[in-house]
MMTF fields as JSON, N, C-alpha, C and O atoms, coordinates in Angstrom:
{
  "mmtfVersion": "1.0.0",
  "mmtfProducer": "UNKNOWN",
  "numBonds": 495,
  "numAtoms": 496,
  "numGroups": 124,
  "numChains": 1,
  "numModels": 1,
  "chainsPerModel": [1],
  "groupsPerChain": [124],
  "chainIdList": ["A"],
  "bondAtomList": [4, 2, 8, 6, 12, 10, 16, 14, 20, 18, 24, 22, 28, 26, 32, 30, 36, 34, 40, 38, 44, 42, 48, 46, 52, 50, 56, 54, 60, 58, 64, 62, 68, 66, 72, 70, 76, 74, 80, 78, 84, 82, 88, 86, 92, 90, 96, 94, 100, 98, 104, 102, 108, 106, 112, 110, 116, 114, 120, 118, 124, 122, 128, 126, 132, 130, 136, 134, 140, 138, 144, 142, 148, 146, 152, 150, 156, 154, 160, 158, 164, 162, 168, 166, 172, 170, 176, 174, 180, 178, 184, 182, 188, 186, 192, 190, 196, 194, 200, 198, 204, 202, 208, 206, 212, 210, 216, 214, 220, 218, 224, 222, 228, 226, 232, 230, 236, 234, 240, 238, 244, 242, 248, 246, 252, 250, 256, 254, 260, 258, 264, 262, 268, 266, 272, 270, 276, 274, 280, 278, 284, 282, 288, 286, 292, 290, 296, 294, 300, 298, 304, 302, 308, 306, 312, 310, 316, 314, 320, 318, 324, 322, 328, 326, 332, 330, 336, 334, 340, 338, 344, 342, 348, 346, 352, 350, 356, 354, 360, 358, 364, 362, 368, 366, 372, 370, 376, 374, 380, 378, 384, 382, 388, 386, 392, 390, 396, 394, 400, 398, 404, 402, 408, 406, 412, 410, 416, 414, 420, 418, 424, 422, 428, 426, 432, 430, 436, 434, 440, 438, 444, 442, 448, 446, 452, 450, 456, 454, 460, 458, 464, 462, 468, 466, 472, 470, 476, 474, 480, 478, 484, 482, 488, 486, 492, 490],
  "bondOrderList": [1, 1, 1, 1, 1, 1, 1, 1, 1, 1, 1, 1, 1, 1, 1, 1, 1, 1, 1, 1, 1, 1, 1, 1, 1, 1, 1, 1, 1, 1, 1, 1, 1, 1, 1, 1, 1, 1, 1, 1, 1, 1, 1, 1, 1, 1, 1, 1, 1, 1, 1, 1, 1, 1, 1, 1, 1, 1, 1, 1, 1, 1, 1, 1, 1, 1, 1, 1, 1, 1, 1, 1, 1, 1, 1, 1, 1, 1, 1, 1, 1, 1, 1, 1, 1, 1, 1, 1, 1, 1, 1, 1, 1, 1, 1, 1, 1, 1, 1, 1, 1, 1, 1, 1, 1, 1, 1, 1, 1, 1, 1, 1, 1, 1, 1, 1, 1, 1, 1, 1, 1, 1, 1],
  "groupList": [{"groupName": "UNK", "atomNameList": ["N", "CA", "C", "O"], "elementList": ["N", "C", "C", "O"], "formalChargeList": [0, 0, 0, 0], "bondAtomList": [1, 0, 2, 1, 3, 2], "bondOrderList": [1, 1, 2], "singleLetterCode": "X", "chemCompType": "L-PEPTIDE LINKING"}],
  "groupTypeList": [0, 0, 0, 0, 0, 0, 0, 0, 0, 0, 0, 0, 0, 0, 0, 0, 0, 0, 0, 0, 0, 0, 0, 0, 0, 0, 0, 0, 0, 0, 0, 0, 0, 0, 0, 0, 0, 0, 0, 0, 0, 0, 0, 0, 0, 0, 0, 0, 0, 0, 0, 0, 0, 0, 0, 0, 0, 0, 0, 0, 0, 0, 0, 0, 0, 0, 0, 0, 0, 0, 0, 0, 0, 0, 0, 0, 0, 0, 0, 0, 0, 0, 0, 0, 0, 0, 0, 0, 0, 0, 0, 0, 0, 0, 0, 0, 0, 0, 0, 0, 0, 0, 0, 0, 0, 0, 0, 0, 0, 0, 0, 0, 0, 0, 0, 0, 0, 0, 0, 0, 0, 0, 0, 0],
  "groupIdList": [1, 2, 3, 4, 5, 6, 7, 8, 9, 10, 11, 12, 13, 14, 15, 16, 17, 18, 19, 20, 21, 22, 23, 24, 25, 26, 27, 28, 29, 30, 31, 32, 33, 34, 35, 36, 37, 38, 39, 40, 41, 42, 43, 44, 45, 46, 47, 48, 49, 50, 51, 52, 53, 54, 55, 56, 57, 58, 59, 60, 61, 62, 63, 64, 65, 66, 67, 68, 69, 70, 71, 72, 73, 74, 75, 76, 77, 78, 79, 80, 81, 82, 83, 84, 85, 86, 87, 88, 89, 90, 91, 92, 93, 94, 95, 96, 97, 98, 99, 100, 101, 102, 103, 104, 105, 106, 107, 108, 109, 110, 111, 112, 113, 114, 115, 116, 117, 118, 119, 120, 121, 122, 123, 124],
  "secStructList": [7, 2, 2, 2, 2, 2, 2, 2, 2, 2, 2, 2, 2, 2, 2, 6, 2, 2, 2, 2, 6, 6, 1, 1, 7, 7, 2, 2, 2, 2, 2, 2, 2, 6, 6, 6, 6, 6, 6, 6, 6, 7, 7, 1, 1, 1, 7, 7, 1, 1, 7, 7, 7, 6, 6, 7, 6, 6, 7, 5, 6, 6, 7, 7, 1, 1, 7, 7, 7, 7, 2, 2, 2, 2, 6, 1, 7, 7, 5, 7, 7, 6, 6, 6, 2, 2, 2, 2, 6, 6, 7, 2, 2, 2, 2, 1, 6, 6, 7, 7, 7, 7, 7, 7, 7, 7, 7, 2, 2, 2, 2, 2, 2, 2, 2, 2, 2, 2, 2, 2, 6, 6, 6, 7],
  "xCoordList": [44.606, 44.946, 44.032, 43.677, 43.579, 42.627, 41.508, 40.523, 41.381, 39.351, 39.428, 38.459, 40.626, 40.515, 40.778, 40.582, 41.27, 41.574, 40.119, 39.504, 39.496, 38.324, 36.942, 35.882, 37.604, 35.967, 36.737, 35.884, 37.719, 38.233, 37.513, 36.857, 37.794, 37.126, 35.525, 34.792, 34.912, 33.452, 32.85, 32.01, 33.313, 33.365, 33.45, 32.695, 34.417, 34.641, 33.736, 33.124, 33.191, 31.652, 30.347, 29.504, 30.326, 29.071, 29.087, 28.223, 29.606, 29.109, 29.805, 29.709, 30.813, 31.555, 30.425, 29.998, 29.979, 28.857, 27.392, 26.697, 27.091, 25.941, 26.552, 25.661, 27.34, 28.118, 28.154, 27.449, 28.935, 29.108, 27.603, 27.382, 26.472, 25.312, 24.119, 23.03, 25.026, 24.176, 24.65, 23.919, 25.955, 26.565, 26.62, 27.222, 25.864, 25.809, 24.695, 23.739, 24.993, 23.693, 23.013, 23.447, 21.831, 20.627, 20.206, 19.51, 20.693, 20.658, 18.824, 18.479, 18.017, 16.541, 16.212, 15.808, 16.392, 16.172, 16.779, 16.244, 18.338, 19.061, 18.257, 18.38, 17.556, 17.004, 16.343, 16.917, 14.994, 13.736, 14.627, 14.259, 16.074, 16.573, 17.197, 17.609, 17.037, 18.081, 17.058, 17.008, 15.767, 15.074, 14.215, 13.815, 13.709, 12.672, 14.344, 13.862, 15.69, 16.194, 17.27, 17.487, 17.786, 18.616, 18.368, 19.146, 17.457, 17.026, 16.368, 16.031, 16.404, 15.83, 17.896, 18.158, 18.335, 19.816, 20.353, 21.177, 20.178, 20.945, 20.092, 18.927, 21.037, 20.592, 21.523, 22.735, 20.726, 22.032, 22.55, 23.675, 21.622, 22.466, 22.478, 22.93, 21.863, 22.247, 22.695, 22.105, 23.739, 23.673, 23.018, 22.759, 22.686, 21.767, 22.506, 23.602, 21.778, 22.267, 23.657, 24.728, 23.322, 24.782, 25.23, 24.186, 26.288, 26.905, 25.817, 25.257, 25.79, 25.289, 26.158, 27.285, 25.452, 25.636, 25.971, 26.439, 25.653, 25.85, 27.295, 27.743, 27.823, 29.531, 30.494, 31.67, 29.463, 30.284, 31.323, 32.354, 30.507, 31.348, 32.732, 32.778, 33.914, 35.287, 35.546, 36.504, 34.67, 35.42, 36.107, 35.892, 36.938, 37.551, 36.826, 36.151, 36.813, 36.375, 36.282, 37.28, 34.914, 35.173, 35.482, 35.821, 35.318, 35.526, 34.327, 34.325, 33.506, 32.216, 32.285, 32.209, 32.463, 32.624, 32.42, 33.051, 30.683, 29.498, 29.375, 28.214, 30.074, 29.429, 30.466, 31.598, 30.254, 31.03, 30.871, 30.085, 32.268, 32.735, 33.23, 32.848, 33.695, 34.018, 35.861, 36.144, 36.736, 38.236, 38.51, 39.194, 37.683, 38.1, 38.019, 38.612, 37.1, 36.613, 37.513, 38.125, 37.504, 38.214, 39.875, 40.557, 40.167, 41.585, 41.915, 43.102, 40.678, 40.972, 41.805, 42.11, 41.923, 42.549, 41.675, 42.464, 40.642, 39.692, 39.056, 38.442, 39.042, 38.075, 37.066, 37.265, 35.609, 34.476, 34.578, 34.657, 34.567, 34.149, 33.679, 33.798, 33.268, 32.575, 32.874, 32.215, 34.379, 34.414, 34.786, 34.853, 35.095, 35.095, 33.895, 33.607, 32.533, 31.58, 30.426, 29.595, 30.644, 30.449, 31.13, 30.758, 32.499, 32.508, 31.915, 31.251, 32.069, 30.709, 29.923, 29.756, 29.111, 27.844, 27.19, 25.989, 28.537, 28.463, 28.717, 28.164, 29.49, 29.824, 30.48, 31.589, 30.021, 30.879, 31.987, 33.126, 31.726, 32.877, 33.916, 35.052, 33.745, 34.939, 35.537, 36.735, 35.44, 36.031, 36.901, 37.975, 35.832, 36.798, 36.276, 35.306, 37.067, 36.798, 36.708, 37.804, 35.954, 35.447, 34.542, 34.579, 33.945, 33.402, 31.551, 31.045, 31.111, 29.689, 28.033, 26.852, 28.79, 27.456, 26.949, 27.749, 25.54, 24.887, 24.037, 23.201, 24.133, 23.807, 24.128, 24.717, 24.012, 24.175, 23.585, 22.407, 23.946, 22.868, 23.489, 24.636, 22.669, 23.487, 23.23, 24.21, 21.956, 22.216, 22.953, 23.006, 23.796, 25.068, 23.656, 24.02, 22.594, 22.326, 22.154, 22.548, 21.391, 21.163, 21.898, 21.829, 22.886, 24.614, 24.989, 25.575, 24.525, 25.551, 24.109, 24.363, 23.063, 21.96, 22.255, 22.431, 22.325, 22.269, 23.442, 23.385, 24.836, 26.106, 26.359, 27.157, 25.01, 25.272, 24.026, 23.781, 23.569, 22.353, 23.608, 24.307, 23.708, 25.34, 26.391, 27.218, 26.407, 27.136, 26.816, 27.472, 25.503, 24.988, 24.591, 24.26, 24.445, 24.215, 25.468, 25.468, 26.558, 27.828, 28.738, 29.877, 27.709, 28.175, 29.21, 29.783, 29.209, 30.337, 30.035, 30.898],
  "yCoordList": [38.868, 38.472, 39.162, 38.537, 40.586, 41.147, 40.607, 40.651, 40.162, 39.537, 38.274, 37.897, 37.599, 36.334, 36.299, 35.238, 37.442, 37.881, 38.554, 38.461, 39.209, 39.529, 39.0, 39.302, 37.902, 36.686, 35.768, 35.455, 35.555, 34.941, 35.573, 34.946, 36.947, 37.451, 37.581, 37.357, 37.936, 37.966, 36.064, 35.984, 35.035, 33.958, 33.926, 33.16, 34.789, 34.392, 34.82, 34.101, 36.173, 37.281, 36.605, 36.481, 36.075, 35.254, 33.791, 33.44, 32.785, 31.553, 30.795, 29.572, 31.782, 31.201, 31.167, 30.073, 32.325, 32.605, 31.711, 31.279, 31.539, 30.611, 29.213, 28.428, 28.794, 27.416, 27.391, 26.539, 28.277, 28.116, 27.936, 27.143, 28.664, 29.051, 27.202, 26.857, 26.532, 25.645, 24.453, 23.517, 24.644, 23.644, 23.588, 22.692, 24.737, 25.093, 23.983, 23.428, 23.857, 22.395, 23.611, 24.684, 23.024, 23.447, 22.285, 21.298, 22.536, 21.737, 21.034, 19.872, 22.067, 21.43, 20.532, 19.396, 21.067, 19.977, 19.025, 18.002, 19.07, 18.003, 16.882, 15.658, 17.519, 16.245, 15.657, 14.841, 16.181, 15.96, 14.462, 13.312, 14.8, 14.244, 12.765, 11.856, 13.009, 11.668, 11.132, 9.909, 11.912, 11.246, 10.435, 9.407, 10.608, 9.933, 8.783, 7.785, 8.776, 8.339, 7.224, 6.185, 7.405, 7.346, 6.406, 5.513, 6.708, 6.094, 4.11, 3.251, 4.031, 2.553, 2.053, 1.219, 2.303, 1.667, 2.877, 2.611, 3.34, 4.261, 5.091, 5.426, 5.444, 6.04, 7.164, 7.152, 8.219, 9.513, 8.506, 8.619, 7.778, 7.256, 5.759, 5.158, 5.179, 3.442, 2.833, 3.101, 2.063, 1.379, 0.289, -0.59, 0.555, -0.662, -1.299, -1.859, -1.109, -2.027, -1.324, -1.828, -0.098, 0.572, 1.496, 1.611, 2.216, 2.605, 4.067, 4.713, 4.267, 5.481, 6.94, 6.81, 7.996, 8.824, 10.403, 11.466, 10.086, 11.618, 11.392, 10.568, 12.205, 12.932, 11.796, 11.492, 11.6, 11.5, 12.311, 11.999, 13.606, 14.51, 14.843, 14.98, 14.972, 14.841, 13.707, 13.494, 12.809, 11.007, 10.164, 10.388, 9.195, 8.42, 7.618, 6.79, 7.665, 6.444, 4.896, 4.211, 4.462, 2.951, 2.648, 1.531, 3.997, 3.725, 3.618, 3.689, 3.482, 3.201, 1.954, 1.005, 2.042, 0.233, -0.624, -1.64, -0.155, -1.035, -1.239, -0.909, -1.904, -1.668, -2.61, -2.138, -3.852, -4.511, -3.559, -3.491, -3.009, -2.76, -3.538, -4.697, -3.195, -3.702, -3.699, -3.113, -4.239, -4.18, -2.978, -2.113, -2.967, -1.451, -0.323, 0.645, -0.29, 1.161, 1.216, 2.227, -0.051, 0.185, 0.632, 1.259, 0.119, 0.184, 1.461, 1.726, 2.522, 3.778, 4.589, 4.326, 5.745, 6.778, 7.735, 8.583, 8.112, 8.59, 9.498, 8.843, 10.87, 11.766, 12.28, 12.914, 11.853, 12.323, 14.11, 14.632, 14.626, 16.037, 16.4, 15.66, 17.287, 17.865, 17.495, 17.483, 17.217, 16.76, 15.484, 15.095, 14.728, 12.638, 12.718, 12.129, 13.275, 13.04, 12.972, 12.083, 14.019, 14.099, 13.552, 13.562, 12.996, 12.018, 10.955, 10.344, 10.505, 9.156, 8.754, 7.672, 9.865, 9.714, 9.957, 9.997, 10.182, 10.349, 8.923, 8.639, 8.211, 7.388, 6.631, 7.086, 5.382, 5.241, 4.234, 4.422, 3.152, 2.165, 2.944, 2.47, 3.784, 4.746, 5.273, 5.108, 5.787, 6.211, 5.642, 6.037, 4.155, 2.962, 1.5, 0.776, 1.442, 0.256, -0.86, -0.867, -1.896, -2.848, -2.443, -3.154, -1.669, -0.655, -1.687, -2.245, -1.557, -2.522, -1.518, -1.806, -0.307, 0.361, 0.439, 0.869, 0.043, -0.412, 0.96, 0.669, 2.369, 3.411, 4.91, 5.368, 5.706, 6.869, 8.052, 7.909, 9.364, 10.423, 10.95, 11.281, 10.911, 11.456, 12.928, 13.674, 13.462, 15.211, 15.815, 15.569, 16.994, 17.676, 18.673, 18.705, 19.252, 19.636, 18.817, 19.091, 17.591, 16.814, 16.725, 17.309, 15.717, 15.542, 16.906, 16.836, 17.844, 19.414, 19.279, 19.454, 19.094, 18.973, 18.189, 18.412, 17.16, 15.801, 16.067, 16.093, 16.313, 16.668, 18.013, 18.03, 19.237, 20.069, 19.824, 20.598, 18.7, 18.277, 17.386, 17.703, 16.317, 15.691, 16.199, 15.606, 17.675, 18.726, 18.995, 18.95, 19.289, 20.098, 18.994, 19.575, 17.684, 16.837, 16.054, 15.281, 16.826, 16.053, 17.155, 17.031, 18.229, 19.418, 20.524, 21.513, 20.015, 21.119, 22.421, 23.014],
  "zCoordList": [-77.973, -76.614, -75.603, -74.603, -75.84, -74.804, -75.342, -74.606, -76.295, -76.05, -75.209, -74.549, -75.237, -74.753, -73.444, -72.852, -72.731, -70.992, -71.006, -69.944, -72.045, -71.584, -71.347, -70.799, -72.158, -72.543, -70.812, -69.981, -70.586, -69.547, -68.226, -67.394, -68.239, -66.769, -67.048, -66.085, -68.334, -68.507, -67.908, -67.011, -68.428, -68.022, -66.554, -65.955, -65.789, -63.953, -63.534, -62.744, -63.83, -63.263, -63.334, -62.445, -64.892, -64.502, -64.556, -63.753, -65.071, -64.573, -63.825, -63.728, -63.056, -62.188, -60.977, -60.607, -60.403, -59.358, -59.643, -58.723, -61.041, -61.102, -61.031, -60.704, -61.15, -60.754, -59.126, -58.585, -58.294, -56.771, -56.328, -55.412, -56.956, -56.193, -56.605, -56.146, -57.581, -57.837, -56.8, -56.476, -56.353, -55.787, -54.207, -53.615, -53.491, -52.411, -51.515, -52.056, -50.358, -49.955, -49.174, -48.754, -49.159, -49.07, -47.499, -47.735, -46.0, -45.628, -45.33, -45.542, -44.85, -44.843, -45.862, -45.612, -47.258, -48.586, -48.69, -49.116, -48.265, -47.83, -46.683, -46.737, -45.825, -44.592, -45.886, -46.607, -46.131, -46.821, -47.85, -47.61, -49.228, -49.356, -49.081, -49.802, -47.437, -46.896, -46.528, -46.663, -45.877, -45.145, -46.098, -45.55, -47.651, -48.691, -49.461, -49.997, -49.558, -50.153, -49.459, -50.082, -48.453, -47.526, -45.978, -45.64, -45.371, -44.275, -44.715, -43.9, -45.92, -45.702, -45.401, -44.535, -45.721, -45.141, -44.146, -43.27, -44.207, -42.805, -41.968, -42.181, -40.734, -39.6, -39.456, -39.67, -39.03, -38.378, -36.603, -36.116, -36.079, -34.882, -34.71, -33.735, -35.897, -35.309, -36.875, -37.921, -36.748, -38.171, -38.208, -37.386, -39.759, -40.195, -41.683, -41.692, -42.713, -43.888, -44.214, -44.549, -44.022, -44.186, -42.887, -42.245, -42.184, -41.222, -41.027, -41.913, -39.504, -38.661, -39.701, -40.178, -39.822, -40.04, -39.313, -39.722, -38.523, -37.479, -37.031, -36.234, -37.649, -37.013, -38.802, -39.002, -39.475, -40.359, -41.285, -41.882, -41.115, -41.825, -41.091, -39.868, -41.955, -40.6, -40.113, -39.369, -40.503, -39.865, -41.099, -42.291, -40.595, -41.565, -42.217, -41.605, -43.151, -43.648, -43.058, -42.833, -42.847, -42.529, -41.171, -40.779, -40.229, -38.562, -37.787, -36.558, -38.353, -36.804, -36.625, -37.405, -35.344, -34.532, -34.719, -35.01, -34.469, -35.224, -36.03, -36.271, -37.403, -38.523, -39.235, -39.346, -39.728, -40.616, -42.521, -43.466, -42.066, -43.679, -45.012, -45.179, -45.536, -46.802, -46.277, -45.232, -46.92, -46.605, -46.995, -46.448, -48.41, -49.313, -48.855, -49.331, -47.639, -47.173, -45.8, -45.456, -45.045, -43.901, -43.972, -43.161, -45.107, -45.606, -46.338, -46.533, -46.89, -47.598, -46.189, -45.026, -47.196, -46.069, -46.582, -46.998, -46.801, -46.609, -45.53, -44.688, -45.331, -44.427, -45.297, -46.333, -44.634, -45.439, -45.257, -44.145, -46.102, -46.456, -47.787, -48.764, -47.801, -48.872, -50.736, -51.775, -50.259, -51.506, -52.097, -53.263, -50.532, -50.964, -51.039, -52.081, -50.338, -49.772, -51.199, -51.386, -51.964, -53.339, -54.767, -55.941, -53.96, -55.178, -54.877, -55.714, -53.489, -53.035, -53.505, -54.066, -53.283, -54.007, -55.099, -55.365, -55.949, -57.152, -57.931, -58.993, -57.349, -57.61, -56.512, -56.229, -55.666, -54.906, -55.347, -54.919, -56.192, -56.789, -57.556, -57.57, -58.032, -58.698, -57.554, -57.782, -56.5, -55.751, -54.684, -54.231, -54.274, -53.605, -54.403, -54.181, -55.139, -55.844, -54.942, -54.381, -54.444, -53.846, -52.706, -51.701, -52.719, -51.658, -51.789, -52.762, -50.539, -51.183, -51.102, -50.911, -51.36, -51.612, -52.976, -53.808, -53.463, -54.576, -55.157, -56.013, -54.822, -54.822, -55.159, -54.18, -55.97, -55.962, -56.042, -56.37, -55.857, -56.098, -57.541, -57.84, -58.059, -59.868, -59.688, -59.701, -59.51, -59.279, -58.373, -57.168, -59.268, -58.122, -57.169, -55.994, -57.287, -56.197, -54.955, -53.821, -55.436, -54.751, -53.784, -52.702, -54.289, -53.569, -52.393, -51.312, -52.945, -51.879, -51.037, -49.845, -51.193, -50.197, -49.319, -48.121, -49.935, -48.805, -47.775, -46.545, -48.867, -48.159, -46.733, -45.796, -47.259, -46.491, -44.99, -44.064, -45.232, -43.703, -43.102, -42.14, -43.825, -42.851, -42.346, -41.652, -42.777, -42.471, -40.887, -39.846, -41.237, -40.133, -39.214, -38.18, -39.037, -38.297, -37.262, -36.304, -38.162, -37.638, -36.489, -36.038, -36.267, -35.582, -36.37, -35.915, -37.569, -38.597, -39.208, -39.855]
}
């Protein structure tokens, strides 16, 4: 029983901290990110193929004015943060099934990059 409380806390010391430190956004790499992957459908201030981005982080799902949604998204109850925001874009049809984004970021740094510039773009 003590090797297994001890392999338990040896486990929390170290790859608990190399896990947090991989998942952390990186917001500059995050622009670089949105700006080579992101900008042919979106804008931080005008929508285009897909909805404006600035002050998304903390907004509902599916509320910018401008922007014909999907039913699926307007109808979630959804607040983008850090962690809808990364299942998003991890997957967005798993997360709102009928949703009409055709896209994802498969790397988790990626994702906390991109996630932590929308961070910082949305005043958060």
């Amino acid at each position: 029983m003590r090797t297994a409380q001890a392999l338990g806390c040896l486990f929390s010391l170290i790859v608990a901290p190399l896990y947090c430190a991989a998942t952390e956004g990186d917001a500059p790499r995050g622009q670089t990110l949105y700006e080579s992957r992101c900008v042919a459908c979106h804008s931080l201030d005008a929508s285009r193929v897909g909805p404006a981005h600035r002050g998304v982080y903390g907004r509902k799902a599916g509320s910018v004015a401008d922007y014909a949604y999907s039913d699926a998204l307007k109808n979630s109850q959804i607040v983008w943060n850090a962690t809808t925001l990364d299942q998003w874009l991890t997957d967005p049809e798993k997360l709102i099934p009928g949703q009409k984004m055709n896209y994802n970021v498969p790397d988790a740094q990626d994702r906390a990059d991109v996630i932590a510039y929308l961070k910082q773009e949305s005043g958060k």
